[in-house]
C-alpha positions, 0 to 999 in steps of 0.5 A, spaced: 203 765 748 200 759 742 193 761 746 194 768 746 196 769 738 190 764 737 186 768 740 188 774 735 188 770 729 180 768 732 179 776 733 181 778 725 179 773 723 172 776 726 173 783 723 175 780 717 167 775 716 163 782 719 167 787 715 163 790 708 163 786 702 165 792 697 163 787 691 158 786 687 155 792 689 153 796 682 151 793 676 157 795 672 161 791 677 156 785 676 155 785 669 163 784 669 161 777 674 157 775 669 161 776 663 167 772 665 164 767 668 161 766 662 166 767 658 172 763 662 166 757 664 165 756 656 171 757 653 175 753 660 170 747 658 170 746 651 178 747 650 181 741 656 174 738 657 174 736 664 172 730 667 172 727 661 165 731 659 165 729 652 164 721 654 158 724 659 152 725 652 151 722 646 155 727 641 150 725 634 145 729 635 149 736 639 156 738 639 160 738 645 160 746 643 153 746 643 153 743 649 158 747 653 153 753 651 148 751 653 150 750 660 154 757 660 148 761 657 143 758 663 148 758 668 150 766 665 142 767 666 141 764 673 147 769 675 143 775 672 137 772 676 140 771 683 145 778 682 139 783 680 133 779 681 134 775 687 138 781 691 134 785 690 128 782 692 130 779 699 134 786 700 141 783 700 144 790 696 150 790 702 153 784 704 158 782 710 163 777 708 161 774 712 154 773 709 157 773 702 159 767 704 153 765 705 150 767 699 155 764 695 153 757 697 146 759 696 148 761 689 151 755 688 145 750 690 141 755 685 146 754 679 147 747 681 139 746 680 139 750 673 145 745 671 142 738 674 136 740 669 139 742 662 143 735 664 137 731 666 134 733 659 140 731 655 141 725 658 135 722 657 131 723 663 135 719 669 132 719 676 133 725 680 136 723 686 139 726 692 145 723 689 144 726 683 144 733 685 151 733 689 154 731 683 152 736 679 153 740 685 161 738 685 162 739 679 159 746 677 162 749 684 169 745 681 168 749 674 164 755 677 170 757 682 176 759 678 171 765 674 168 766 681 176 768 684 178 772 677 172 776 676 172 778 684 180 779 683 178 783 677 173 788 680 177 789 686 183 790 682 177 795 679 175 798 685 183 800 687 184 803 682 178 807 681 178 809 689 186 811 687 184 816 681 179 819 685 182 819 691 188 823 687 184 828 684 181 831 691 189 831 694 191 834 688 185 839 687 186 844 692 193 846 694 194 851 699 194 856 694 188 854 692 181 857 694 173 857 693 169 862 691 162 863 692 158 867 687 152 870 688 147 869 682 150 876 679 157 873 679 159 877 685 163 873 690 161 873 696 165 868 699 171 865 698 173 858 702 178 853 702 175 847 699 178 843 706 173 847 710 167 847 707 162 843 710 156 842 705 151 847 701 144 846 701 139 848 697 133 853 700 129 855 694 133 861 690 138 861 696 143 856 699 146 855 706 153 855 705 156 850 711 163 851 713 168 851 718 172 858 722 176 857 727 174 850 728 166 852 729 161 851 723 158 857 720 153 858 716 153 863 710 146 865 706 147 865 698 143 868 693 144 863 688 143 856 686 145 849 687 147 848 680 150 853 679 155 853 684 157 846 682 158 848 675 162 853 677 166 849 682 173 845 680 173 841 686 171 834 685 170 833 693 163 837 692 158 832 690 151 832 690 146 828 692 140 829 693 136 835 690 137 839 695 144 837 698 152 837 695 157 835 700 164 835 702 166 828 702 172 829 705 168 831 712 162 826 712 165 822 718 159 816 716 153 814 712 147 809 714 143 805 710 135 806 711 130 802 707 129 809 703 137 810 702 142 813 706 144 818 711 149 822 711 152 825 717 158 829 720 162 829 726 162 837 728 154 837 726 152 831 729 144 833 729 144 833 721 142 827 718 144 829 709 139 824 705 142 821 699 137 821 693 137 815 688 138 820 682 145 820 686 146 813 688 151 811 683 155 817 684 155 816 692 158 809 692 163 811 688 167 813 694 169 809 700 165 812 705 159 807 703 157 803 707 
């Protein structure tokens, strides 16, 4: 029995290191990384000084203040290199937990590094040693930690409430009662859908190819109208655009995949149609939990 509920535990705890880490992912959930480390790590530090931090500089010169600063200025400098530059330049925009892990103790080293430099300034210059730099490393993984778990807990708190908001909106928006119409460049209806059935629309110069289900089969209906038009006139907040060309149903796209131009999106009863998420829309698509 212990080697099976071993073995279990092993298992989810598998699924959990090669889930998607959902974090960090747009700069409005890493502008509010930085800014509460940056915030809890100088105000933290100056008010219960830690290891006995005031005992570690000569104080005639620069305040304890002034020294805190500048440690949490550069440290906040370093995460915004690491989050927006280093990211982006080693292609790291979808982590798995697994890999987040890792980045984190590389983020560490780098922010250790930065550290070990303001101290060595301020401390007259001592020998850098091995032994140097894993102190300066304990110390800041043992202040950077607290800010590091509350800025996530934060954002995760964030992203939950968002995805309640807008997963609120789509239950509420389309009640069985409630139907879309589809007008024709002259206002005419030409169509009128449940929102549940509609598929996608896509854009073919003055028309659009409407996709929607029948009877359990796609069907394509031909619109002379515009793209825009039809998502002015539309109420439904499950239709989004994402490409130039393409709005879709979010409510039916069974999966998405990221290539090195973006994403594609697919659906399950149009298996050979692959739907490209264009950047004009990236933010507005990873808005929603289909993202991978």
């Amino acid at each position: 029995m212990s080697v099976i509920i071993s073995l279990r535990i092993s298992s989810v705890f598998k699924m959990a290191l090669e889930s998607r880490f959902s974090l960090l992912n747009t700069s409005r959930e890493k502008n509010i990384f930085i800014l509460i480390t940056f915030v809890f790590s100088l105000v933290f530090v100056d008010t219960f000084i830690p290891f006995n931090i005031d005992k570690w500089y000569d104080l005639s010169q620069l305040s304890l203040f002034e020294i805190v600063c500048a440690f949490s200025i550069f440290g906040a400098l370093t995460l915004v290199f690491t989050q927006y530059g280093l990211r982006k330049w080693l292609h790291l925009n979808k982590l798995t937990c697994s890999q987040y892990v890792l980045w984190v103790i590389g983020e560490m080293m780098i922010l250790s590094t930065v550290m070990l430099a303001i101290d060595w300034l301020l401390n007259k210059h001592p020998d850098l040693t091995v032994n140097y730099y894993l102190i300066t490393f304990k110390y800041t993984l043992l202040i950077a930690i607290i800010p590091y778990v509350i800025s996530l807990l934060v954002l995760f708190a964030l992203q939950k409430h968002q995805l309640a908001r807008l997963l609120s909106k789509l239950k509420d928006s389309a009640p069985l009662s409630a139907y879309m119409p589809i007008e024709d460049e002259k206002g005419k209806v030409v169509l009128t859908l449940h929102p549940d059935h509609l598929l996608l629309v896509k854009s073919e110069d003055n028309y659009v190819d409407v996709y929607y289900l029948l009877g359990g089969k796609v069907k394509k209906e031909l619109v002379r109208t515009t793209l825009k038009k039809i998502e002015e006139r539309s109420d439904y907040p499950g239709l989004i655009r994402v490409h130039r060309s393409y709005a879709v149903n979010v409510k039916h796209v069974s999966s998405s995949r990221k290539t090195a131009k973006g994403y594609l999106l697919q659906f399950d009863v149009l298996p050979d149609l692959q739907i490209p998420v264009s950047a004009t829309y990236q933010k507005q698509f990873s808005a929603f939990p289909f993202t991978p």
